[in-house]
C-alpha positions in Angstrom: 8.6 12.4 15.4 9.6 9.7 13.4 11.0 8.0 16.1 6.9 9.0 18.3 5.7 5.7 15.3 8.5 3.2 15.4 6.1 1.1 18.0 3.2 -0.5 17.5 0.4 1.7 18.7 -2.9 0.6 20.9 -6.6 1.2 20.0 -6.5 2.6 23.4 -3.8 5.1 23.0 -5.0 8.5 23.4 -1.6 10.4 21.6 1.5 10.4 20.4 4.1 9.2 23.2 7.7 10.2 23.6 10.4 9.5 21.9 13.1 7.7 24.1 14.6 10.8 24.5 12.4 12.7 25.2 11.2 13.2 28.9 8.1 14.3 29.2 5.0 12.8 27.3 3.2 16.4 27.1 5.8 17.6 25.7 6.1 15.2 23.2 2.1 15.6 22.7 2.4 19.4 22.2 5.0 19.4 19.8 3.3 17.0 17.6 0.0 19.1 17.4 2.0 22.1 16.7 3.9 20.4 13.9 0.7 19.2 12.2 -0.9 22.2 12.6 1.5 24.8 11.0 0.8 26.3 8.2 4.2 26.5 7.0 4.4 21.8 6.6 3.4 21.3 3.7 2.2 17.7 2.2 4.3 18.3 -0.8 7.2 19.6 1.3 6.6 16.6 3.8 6.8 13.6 1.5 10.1 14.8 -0.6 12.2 12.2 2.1 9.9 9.7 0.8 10.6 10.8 -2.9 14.2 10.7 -2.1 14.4 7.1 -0.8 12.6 6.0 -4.1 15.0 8.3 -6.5 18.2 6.2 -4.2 16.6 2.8 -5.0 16.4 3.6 -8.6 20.1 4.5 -8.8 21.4 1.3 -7.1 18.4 -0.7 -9.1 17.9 -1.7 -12.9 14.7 -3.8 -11.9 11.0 -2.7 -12.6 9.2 -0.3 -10.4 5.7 -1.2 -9.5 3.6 1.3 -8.5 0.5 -0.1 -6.6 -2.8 2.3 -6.8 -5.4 2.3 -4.5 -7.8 3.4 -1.8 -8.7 2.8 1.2 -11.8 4.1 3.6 -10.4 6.0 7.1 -13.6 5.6 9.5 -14.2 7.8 12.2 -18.2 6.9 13.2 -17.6 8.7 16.7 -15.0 11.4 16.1 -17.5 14.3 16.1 -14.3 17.0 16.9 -13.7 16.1 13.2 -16.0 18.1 11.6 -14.6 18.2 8.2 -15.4 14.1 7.6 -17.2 12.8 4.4 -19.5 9.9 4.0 -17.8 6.6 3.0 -19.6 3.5 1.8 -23.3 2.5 1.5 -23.5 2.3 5.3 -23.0 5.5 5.6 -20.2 5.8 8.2 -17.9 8.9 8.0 -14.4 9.8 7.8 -11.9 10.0 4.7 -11.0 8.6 1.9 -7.2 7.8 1.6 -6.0 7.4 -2.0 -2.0 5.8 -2.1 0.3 5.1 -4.6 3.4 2.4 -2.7 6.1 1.4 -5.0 7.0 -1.9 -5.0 10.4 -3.3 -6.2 9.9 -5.3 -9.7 12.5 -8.2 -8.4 11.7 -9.3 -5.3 8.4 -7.9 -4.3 9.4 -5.9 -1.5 7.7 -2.4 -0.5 10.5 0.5 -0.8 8.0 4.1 0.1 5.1 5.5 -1.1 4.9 8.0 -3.8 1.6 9.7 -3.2 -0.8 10.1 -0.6 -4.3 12.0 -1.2 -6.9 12.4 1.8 -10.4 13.1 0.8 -12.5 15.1 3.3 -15.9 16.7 2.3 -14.9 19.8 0.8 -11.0 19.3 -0.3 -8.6 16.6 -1.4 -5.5 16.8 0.8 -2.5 16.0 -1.5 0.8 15.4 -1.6 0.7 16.6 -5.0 1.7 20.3 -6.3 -2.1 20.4 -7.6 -4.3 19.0 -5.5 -7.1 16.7 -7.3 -10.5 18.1 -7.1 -13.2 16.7 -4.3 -15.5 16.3 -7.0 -13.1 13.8 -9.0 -13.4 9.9 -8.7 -10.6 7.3 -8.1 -10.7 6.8 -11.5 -9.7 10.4 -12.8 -7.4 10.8 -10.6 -5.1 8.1 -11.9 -3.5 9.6 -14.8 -2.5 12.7 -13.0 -0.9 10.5 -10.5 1.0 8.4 -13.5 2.2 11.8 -15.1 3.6 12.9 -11.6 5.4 9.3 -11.3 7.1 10.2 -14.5 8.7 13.4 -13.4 10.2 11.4 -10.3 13.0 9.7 -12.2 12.2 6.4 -12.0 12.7 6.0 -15.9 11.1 4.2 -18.6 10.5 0.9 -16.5 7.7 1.9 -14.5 4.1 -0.2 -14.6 1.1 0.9 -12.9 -0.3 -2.0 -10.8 -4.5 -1.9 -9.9 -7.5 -3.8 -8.5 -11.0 -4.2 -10.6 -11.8 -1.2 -9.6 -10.1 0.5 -12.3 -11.3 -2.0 -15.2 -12.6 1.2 -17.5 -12.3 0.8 -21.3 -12.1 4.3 -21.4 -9.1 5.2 -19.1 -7.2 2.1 -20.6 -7.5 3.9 -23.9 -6.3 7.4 -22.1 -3.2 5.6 -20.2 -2.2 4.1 -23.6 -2.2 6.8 -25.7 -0.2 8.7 -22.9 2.3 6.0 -23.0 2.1 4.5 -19.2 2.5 1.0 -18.8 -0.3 -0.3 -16.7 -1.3 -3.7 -15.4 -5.0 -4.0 -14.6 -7.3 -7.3 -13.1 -10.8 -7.5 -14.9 -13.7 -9.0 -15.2 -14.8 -12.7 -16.2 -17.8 -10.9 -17.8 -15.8 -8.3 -19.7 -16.2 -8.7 -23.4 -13.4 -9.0 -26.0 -12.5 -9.7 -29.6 -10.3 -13.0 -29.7 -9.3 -13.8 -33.2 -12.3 -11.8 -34.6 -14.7 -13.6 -32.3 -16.2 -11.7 -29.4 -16.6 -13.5 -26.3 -16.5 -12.8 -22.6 -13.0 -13.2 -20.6 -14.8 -16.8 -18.8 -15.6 -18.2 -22.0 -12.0 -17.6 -23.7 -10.4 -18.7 -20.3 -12.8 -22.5 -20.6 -11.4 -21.9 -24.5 -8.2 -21.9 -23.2 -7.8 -24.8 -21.0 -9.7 -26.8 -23.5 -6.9 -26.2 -25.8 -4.4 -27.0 -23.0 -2.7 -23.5 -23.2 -1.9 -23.1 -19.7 1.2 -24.1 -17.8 2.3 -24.8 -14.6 4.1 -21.6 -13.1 4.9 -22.0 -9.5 3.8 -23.5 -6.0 2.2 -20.6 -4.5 0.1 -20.3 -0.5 -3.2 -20.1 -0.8 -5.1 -18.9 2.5 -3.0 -21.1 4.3 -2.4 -24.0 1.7 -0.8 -24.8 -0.6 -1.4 -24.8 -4.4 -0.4 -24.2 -7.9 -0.5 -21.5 -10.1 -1.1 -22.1 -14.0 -0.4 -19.7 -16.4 -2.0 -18.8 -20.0 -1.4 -15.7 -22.0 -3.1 -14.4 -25.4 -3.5 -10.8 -27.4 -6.9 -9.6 -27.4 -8.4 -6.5 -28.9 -11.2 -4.2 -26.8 -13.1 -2.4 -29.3 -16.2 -1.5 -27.7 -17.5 1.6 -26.8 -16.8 2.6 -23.5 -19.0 4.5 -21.0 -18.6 7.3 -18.6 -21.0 7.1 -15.8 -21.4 10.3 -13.3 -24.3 11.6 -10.8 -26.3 14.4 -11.8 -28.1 16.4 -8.9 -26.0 14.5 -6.2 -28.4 11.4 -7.0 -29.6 10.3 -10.2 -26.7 8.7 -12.6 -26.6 9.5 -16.2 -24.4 7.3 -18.3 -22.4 8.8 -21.7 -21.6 6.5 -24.5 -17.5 7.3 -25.5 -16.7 5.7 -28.9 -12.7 5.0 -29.3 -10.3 3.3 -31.0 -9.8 -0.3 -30.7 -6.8 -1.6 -28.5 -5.1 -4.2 -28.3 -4.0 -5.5 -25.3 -2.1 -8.9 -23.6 -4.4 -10.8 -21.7 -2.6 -13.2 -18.7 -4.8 -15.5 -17.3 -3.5 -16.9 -13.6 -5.6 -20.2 -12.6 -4.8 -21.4 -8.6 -5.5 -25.3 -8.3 -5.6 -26.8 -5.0 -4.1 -30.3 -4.6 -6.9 -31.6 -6.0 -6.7 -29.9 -9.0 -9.7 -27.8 -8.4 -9.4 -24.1 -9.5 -9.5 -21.9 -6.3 -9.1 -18.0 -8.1 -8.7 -16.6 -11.4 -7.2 -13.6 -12.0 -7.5 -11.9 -15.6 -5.1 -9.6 -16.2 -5.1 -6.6 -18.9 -1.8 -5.3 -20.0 0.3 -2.6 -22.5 3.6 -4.2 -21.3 5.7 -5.6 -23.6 5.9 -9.0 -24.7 9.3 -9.9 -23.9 8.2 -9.8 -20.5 6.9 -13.2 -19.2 3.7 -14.0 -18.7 4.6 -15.7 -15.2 6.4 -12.4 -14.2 3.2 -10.7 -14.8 1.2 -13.0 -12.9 3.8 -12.7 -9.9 3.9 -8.8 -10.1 0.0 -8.4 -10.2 0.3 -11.1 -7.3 3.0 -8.2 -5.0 0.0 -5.9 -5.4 -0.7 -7.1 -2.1 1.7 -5.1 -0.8 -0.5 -1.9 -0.8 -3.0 -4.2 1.5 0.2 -5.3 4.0 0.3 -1.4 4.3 -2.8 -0.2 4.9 -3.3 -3.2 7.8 0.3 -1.8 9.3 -1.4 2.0 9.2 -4.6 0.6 10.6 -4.6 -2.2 12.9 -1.2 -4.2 12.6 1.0 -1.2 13.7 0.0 2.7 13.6 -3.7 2.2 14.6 -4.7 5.5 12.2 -8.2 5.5 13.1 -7.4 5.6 16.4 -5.8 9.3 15.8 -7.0 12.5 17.8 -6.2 15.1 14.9 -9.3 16.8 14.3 -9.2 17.7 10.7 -7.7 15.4 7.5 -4.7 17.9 6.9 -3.8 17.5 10.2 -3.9 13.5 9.6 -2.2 13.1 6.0 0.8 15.1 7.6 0.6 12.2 10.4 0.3 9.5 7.8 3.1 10.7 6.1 5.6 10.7 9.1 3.8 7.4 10.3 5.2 6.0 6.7 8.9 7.3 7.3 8.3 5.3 10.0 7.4 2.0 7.4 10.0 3.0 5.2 12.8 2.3 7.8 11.7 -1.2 8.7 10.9 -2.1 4.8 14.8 -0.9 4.4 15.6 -3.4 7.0 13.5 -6.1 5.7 15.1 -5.8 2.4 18.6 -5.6 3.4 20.5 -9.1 2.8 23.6 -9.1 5.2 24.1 -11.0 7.9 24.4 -8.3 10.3 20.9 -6.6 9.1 19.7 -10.0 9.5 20.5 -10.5 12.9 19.6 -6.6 14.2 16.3 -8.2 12.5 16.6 -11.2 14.9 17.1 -8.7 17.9 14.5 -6.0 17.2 12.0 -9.8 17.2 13.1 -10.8 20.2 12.9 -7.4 22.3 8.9 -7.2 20.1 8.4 -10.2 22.2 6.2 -11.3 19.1 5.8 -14.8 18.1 6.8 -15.6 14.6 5.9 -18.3 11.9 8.8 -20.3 11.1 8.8 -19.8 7.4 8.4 -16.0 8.1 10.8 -15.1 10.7 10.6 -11.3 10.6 7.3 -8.8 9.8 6.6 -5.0 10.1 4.7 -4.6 12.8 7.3 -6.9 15.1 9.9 -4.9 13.8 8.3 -1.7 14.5 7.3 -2.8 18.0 11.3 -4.3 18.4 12.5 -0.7 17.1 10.9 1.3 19.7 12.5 -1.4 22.4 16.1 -1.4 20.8 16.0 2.8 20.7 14.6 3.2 24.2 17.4 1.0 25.8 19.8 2.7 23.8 18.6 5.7 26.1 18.6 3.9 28.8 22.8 3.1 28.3 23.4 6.6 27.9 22.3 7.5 31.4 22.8 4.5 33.3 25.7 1.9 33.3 25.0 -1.5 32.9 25.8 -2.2 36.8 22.9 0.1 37.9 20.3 -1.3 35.6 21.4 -4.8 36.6 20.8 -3.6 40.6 17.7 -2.1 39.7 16.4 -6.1 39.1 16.0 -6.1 42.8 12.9 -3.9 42.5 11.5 -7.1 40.2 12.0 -9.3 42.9 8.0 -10.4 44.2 8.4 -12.2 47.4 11.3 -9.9 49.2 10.3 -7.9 52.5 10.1 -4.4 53.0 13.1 -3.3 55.0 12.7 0.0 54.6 
């Protein structure tokens, strides 16, 4: 089954098709559906070959693991079969929600498997998790569950938890500290904080900063196709405000609940992109309980592989597995898809990370039988590999049953302009 999503899928494709071995495609197609619809495959049973190719990079690595949280909307508008779908989004559109945690190598930025996968459908979470969260939970609450399972999956002390705005909360910083995750975090320009006993908002101390000079160049980095510089400034500030826990009452009106805490003090990393003119282009500010002998430019770099988690939901979506696309009718049925469909990732991230020249030029081969057309400074990406893979495998099959004298007679077949002597 694995091998059914090592191609790039079509919008178009109704199903599953065969592997190269595999004969017929109904075959193929009825084996799949009564895979994801056993009761006996499990999501926690399903995902322990996942766990396991994280547990063998941590034994041959010493480097940080990043572990990239987010979420991302599955929309099925038409897919009425699915009856279990859930609203997503102020337009109202339906489908699941799909919460992932990917871990990303700390030293080079490359994706290695993802931890966790949680599908949201209206009634039920579907989780790869012993205890599944609760449907009624938000993103947010379900993040320090997700940290305490990361620590029981052997990855050691050198673990940071990587995620967007979204999770900028005064309140769950203070419960990941005092439960003693590491956690990097972006936030808010207008986010206040106490700077040597002055309060001020994150945009004021960052014009504060350059003012005084306190930023440095860090590296050339590409910018939506240009090129620019990133600038670096770090300080220690303290968050001592109350924080507040907003929920719905009655499914509609939100009441709001003021949370006193203690203060906490946090490093702040302030990444400033400059185009060639020198004009600043983003800002990232980024909140942090990691420790200090860690650079501030690492920081910057690591919140900067966060895009990683985006790379993979576009190779799920539209770049490679085509997940909305998918004819399961309920959300079980689809996170045990997803989570064969990332196998499926984890072998061509293996590939991409490998360093020999032999890997490098099966990667060279697999692009070439893709028959995609590559960048030069990026010679090799997923979704060619995964389309290359497919290739490579089925004329593999083909060797086993034919000889390389009948394949090269079967050319004549190819030929346009010969007559018909038959």
């Amino acid at each position: 089954m694995v091998q059914q999503h090592l191609h790039a899928a079509g919008p178009l494709t109704s199903g599953l098709g065969p592997p190269p071995a595999e004969c017929s495609a109904l075959a193929a197609i009825q084996a799949a559906w009564r895979f994801f619809n056993n009761d006996r495959v499990t999501l926690p049973g399903l995902i322990e070959p996942l766990h396991q190719v994280a547990t063998q990079w941590r034994q041959a690595s010493d480097a940080w693991a990043l572990v990239v949280h987010d979420w991302s909307a599955l929309s099925y508008p038409t897919h009425r079969s699915k009856t279990d779908r859930t609203r997503l989004g102020p337009m109202h559109s339906r489908g699941y929600d799909l919460t992932t945690l990917l871990l990303v190598e700390g030293q080079d930025g490359n994706p290695v498997a993802p931890l966790e996968f949680g599908l949201r459908a209206a009634q039920t979470v579907w989780s790869t998790r012993p205890v599944a969260p609760s449907a009624k939970a938000n993103h947010l609450d379900e993040v320090l569950p997700a940290m305490r399972e990361v620590l029981g999956r052997g990855l050691g002390e050198r673990v940071v938890h990587l995620i967007d705005r979204e999770a900028d909360a005064l309140g769950y910083y203070r419960q990941w500290h005092a439960d003693g995750h590491r956690f990097l975090v972006r936030s808010d320009g207008k986010r206040f904080i106490r700077w040597q006993g002055e309060e001020m908002k994150l945009a004021d101390l960052n014009r504060r900063l350059q003012g005084q000079e306190q930023f440095s160049r860090s590296r050339d980095v590409n910018y939506r196709g240009q090129q620019a510089v990133q600038h670096v400034a770090e300080t220690e500030v303290v968050l001592d405000r109350p924080a507040w826990r907003t929920w719905k009452r009655r499914g509609r009106r939100r009441a709001n609940e003021r949370m006193p805490g203690e203060p906490i003090t946090l490093r702040l990393i302030i990444s400033r992109v400059c185009d060639e003119r020198g004009q600043t282009v983003a800002v990232w500010y980024l909140l942090s309980n990691l420790p200090p002998e860690i650079p501030a430019a690492q920081v910057a770099l690591w919140y900067y592989w966060r895009w990683r988690i985006e790379s993979f939901f576009k190779l799920l979506k539209s770049a490679g597995q085509e997940v909305e696309h998918w004819q399961q009718e309920t959300a079980e049925a689809i996170a045990k898809r997803l989570l064969v469909a990332a196998m499926a990732c984890v072998l061509v991230w293996k590939l991409e990370r490998a360093k020999t020249p032999e890997a490098k030029s099966f990667c060279d081969l697999l692009v070439r039988l893709s028959g995609r057309q590559m960048k030069r400074a990026k010679p090799h990406t997923a979704p060619a590999l995964l389309a290359g893979l497919y290739v490579y495998l089925a004329m593999l099959e083909a060797l086993e049953h034919h000889s390389v004298e009948e394949l090269r007679a079967m050319r004549q077949h190819l030929v346009l302009n010969k007559p018909d002597t038959g």
